[in-house]
Each structure stands twice: as C-alpha cells, then as structure tokens.
C-alpha positions in Angstrom: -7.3 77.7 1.1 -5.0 74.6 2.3 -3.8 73.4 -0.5 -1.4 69.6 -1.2 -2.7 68.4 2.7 -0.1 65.7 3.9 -0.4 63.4 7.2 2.9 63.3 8.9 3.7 61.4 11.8 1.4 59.3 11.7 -1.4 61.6 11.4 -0.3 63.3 14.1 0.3 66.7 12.5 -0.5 68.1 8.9 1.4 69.9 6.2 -0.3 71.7 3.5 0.6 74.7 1.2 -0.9 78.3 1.2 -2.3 80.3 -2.2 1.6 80.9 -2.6 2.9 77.3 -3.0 4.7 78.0 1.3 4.6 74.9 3.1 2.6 75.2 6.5 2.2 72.9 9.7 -0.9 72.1 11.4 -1.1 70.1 14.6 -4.4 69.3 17.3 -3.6 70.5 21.0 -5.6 67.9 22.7 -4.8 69.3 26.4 -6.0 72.8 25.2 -8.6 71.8 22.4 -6.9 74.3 19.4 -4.9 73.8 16.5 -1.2 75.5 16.4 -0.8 76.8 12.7 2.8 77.8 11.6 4.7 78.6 8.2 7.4 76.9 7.6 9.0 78.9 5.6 9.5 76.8 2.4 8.6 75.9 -0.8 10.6 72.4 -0.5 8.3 70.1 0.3 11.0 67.4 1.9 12.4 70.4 3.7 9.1 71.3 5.1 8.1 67.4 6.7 11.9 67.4 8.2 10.9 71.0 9.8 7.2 69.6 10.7 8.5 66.7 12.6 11.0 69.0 14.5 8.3 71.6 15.8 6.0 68.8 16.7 9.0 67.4 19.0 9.3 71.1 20.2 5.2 71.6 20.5 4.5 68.3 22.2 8.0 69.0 24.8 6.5 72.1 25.8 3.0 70.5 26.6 4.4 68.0 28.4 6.4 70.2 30.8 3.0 71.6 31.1 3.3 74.7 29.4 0.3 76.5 27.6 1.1 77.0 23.9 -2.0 79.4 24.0 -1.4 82.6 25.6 -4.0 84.8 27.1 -4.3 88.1 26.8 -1.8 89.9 29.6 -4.4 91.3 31.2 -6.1 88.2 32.0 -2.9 86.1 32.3 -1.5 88.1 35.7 -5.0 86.9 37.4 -3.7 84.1 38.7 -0.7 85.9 40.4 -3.1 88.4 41.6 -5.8 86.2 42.9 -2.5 84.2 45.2 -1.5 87.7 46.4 -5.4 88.4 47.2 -5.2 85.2 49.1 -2.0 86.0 51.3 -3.8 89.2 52.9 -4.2 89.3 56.8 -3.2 85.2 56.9 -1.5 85.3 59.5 1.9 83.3 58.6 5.4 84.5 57.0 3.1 85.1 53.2 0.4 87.5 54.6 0.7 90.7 53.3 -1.5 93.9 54.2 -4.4 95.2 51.7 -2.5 98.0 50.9 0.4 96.1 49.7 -1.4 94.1 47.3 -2.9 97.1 46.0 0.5 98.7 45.5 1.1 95.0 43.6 -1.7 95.3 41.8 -1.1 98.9 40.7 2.5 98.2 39.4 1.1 95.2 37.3 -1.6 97.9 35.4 1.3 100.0 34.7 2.9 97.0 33.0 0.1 96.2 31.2 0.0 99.8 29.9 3.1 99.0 29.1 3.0 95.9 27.3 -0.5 96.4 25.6 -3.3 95.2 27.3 -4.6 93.4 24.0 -0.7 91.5 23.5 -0.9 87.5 24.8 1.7 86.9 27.2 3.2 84.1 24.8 4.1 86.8 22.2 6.6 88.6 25.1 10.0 87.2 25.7 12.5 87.9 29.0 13.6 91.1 27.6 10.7 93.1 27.4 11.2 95.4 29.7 14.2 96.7 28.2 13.2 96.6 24.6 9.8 97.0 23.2 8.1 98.4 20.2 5.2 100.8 21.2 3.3 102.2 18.4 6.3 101.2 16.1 8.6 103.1 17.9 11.4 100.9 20.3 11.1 101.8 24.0 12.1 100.6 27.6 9.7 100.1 30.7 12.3 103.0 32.3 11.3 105.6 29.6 8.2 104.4 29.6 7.6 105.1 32.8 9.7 108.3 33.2 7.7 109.8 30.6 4.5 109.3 32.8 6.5 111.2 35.7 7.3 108.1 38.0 10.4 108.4 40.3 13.4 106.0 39.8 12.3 104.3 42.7 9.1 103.8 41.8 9.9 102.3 38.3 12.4 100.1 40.4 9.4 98.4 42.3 7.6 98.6 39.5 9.8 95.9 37.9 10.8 93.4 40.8 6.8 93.6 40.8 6.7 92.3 37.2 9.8 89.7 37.4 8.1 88.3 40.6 4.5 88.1 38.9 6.1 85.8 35.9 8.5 83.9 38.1 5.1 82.6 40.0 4.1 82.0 36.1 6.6 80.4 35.0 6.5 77.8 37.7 2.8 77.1 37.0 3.6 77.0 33.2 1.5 80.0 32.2 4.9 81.5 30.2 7.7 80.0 29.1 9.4 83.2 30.6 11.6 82.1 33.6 13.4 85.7 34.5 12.3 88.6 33.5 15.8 91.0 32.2 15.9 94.6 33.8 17.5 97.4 32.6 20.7 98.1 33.5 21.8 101.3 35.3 24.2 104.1 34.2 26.0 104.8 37.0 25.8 109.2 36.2 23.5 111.6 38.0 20.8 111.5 35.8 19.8 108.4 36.7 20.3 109.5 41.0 17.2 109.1 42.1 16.5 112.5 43.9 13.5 112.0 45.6 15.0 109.1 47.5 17.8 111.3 48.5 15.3 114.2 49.5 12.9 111.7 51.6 16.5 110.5 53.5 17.7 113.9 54.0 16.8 116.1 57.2 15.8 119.8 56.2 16.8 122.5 57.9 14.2 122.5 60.4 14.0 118.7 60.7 18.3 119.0 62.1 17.0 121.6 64.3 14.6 119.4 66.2 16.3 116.4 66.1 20.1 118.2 67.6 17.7 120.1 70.0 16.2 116.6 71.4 19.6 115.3 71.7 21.4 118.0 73.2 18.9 119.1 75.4 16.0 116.9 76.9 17.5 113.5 76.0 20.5 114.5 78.8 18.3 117.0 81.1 18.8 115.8 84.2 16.0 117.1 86.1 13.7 115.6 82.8 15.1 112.2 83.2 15.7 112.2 87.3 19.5 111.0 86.6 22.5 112.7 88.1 26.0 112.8 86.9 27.2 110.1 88.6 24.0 108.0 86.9 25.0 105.2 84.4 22.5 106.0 83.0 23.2 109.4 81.9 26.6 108.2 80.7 25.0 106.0 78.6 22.2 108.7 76.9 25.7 110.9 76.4 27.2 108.3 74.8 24.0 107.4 72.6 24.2 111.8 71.9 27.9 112.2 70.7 26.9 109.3 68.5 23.8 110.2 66.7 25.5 113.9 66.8 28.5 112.7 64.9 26.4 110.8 62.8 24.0 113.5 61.4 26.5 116.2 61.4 29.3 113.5 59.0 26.4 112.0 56.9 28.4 108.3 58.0 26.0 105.1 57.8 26.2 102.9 61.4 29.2 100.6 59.9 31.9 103.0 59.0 30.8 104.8 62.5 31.6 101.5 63.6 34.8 101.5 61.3 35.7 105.2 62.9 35.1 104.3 66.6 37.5 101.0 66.6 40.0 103.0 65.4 39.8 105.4 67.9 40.2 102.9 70.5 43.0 101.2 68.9 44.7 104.9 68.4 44.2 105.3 72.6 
C-alpha cells in the first residue's frame, strides 16, 4: 500500500513509498487517461523528489513530441502500418502495391511477432531487438530465429527491411520511440552464402542447353528471321550472340563485360 504520499510539482506528480520504505513516482497522463508508476530506486527521500522532477521533465517531453508512453501489445501496434499498406493496393500512383505484396508484408510482420512475443508491448522493445533478444530466458537473434524455422538467408533479409520499415512509419506517427531498427551484421564466410539465391541465378544443365541452342541457332537462322548476310540486321543479332555467349559461358555481370569490350577496342 502507498505509503508517506508527497505532491511534487505542484501537484503535478506524486511520490510515495512501497511496503519496503523505496521511494516511487506517480504522475496522471491526461492525453492518454493512465497513471505512469515507476520506482525510483531509493530510500532517500530528497534523492527521490530531485529524480521525480527529472522523469516528469522526461514523461511530459515525450508526450509533447507526441509520443504514447502506453504501448500496445505488438500485435495490435503494427495495425496501423498494415491498414496504410492495405490502403496503397491497386491506387494507381508511385505507393500502390499489388495484393500479393501486402500479403508477403503482412506475413513477414507475423513472423516478427513470433519473434518478439505476441503478448510484449512495443514500448518494452528497443532498436536492437532484432539482434539480441531473450526468448524463453535464453538470448537469441531474429537470424537464428528464423534459420531455425528453415527460412532462407534471403528470406530473413526481407523479413527485416519489412520490420525496420513498419517502425520507421511508427516512429514518425509517435507509436515507438524506436526511430531505426539495428540489423544484424553479416559474416562475410560461406555459411552465411545464401545458396538458394545462387541456385535460383544459376542455369542447370539443361537450362544452358536451351538458352546456347536459341542463340546459336534460330536467333541467327537466316531463313527463320528472312535476313541475309549482308543484313544489318543479322550483324546486329551476331553481335547481341557472341555477347550473351561470352557472358553465360565467363559468369561476367554486364559492367565488367563492358569493362572487357573497351579494352579490346583500345588493344585494336
């Protein structure tokens, strides 16, 4: 039970001390109708109005720059990002995105919220969440979390630019006093390549096969195309097929091809 109640302030904030003699601070939100309850952390009663009157300052900062000091649950405190998103689809402007996008958006945020705990208030998180956390007592990242569930390095990589984006919009609406969210940062060794990107940007066998046939075959035919030799043309689609052909065969992206080709022509 409160215990030695004193106004300070002016009334505009209490201090009173718990069953073990602890000096606490009470204060009336009026913008969002609760009282914020602290401990103080001492038994010094001078001590304790000198830290009361600081965290008012703090409280009453933070309301001002309209921030809630009254988080929701996470669950419920990504709404508003998801409604906006909800809003963009088929718009018509630079912000529409397609349904299946904000699905994929909407996905990544339950993931988080797996994550995070779907019971923990957004006001108890800070900026680096994602790369520490305790689950079930046990210290974590949103990386192992995630790998342990099976999810591709890519995937966890969206999965996160997903989440900074959602509190960034937050932040500006004063939902979190989180401004940008802190990624984890990448060991540049093989077990963190992301083989299923490579795999997806790799031709198989058979995949080469078509794709050297097409060019070597009935992208120049002749007859196909109703060119002849003498055709710009046909120059043209054999230039376009030593290129693409070099390119496949040397694994070179379209710059250093550029990078290869000026040198050539400087070297003639």
């Amino acid at each position: 039970m409160p215990q030695n109640e004193h106004e300070i302030l002016g009334g505009k904030a209490i201090i009173f001390t718990n069953d073990f003699d602890i000096w606490q601070f009470r204060s009336w939100i009026r913008e969002e109708k609760k009282h914020v309850r602290k401990s103080l952390k001492t038994k010094d009663k001078h001590q304790a109005i000198a830290l009361a009157e600081e965290l008012f300052i703090q409280l009453s900062a933070r309301v001002q720059n309209g921030e809630k000091l009254f988080g929701e649950r996470i669950e419920l405190a990504i709404q508003p990002y998801l409604n906006e998103k909800h809003s963009q689809i088929g718009l018509g402007d630079e912000t529409t995105i397609v349904q299946g996008r904000y699905n994929t958006i909407a996905t990544h945020l339950r993931h988080f919220c797996d994550y995070i705990g779907r019971d923990t208030k957004i006001n108890d998180l800070d900026s680096s969440m994602l790369i520490n956390y305790a689950r079930d007592s046990e210290q974590t990242n949103y990386t192992q979390f995630r790998k342990s569930e099976g999810a591709a390095d890519t995937t966890i990589a969206n999965e996160m630019s997903t989440v900074g984006a959602c509190f960034n919009y937050l932040h500006e609406r004063g939902h979190t006093p989180i401004r940008k969210v802190q990624f984890p940062k990448k060991n540049k060794v093989m077990d963190d390549v992301d083989r299923d990107e490579i795999r997806r940007q790799t031709f198989t066998r058979e995949e080469y096969k078509q794709f050297t046939t097409a060019l070597t075959q009935s992208y120049v035919a002749l007859k196909k195309n109703n060119l002849k030799e003498t055709d710009d043309e046909w120059f043209d689609r054999q230039l376009a097929r030593h290129y693409f052909q070099f390119a496949v065969n040397s694994g070179m992206r379209s710059g250093e091809l550029s990078v290869v080709m000026q040198l050539e022509q400087l070297a003639a």
